[in-house]
C-alpha positions in Angstrom: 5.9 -22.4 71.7 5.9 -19.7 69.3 7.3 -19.7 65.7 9.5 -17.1 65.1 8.8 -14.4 62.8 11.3 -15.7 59.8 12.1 -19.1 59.9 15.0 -20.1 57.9 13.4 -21.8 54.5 15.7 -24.1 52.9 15.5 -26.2 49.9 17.0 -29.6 49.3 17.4 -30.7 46.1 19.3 -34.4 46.4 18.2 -37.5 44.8 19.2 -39.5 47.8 15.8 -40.2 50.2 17.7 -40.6 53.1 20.0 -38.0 52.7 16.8 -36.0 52.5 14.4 -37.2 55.1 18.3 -36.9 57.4 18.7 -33.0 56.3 14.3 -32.3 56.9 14.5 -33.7 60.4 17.7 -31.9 61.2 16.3 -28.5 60.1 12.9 -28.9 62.0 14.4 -29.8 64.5 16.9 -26.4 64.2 13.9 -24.6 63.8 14.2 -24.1 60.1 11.9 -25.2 57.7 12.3 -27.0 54.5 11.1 -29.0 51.2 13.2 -31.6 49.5 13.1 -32.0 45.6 14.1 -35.3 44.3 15.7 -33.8 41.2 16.9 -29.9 39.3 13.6 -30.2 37.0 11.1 -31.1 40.3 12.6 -27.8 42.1 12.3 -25.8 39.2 8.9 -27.3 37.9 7.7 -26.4 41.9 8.7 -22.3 40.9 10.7 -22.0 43.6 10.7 -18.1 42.5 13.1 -16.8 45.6 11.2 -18.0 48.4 14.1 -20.0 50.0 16.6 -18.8 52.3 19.7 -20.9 51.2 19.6 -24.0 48.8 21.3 -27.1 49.4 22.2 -29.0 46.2 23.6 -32.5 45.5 26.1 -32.5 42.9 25.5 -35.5 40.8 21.7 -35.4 40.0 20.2 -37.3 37.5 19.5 -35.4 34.5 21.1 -31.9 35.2 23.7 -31.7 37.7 23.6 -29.5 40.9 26.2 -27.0 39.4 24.1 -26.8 35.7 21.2 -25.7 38.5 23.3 -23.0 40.0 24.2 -22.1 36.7 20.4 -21.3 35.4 19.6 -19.7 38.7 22.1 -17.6 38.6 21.7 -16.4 34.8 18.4 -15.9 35.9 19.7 -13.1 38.2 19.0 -15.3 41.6 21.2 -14.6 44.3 19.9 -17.0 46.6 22.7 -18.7 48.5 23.7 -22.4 47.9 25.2 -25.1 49.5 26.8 -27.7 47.3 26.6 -31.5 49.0 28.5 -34.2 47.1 29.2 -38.1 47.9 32.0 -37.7 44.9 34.4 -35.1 46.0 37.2 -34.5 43.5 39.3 -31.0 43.1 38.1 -30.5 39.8 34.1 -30.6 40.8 34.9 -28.8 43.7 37.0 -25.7 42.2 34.0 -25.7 39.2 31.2 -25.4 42.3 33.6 -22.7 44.3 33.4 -20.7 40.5 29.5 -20.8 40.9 29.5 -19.0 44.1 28.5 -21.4 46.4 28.5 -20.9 50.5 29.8 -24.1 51.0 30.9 -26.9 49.7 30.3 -30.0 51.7 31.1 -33.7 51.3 28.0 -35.9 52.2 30.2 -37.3 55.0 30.5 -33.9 56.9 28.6 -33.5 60.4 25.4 -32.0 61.0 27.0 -29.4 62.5 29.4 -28.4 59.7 25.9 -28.0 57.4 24.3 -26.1 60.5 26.9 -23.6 60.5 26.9 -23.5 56.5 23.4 -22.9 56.8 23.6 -20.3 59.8 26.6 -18.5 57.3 24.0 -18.4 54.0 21.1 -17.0 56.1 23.4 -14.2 57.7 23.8 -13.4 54.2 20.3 -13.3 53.0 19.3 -11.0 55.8 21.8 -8.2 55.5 20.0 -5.3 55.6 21.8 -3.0 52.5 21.4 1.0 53.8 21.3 3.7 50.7 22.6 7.1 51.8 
């Protein structure tokens, strides 16, 4: 079977291995391709430099937080799309991630499906092809 021309590339970044290894196998198997990141400072040590499609980030992460994360990218002028992922939901973390521009915002409990479409919703984005008159 051939690969398509663009795979979707998504990064994980989520301190949980499970949660992890759950999400790589799901997107292979979706025909996407990823790379997990156990922590903010191992994704940003790798130079992730724009390469990925959409990012999914865990909240609570030791050291700096999901949302810090999105914060940096985004002050660095990155406009990749992100998912935010949380085992803690709680209205206060949840309007401060919505403020940071995030695609989704997902509890870790949500179906596969639910982060499929997330995923599907982010990519649509990244793709838009802007035309200059």
């Amino acid at each position: 079977m051939d690969e398509p021309l663009h795979a979707t590339y998504v990064a994980v970044v989520d301190d949980d291995e499970s949660l992890c290894r759950a999400l790589t196998r799901l997107l292979r198997a979706s025909g996407m391709r990823s790379k997990s990141y156990r922590s903010a400072a191992a994704f940003l040590k790798d130079g992730w430099s724009e390469r990925f499609d959409c990012l999914i980030l865990d909240i609570q992460l030791d050291g700096m937080s999901g949302i810090e994360l999105q914060e940096q990218l985004a002050a660095s002028g990155s406009t990749t799309p992100v998912i935010f992922i949380t085992a803690h939901d709680g209205s206060d973390i949840r309007e401060r991630a919505i403020r940071c521009g995030c695609i989704a915002y997902l509890t870790k409990s949500e179906p596969f499906d639910t982060v499929l479409a997330a995923i599907a919703k982010a990519s649509s984005r990244v793709h838009e092809t802007i035309v200059v008159p």
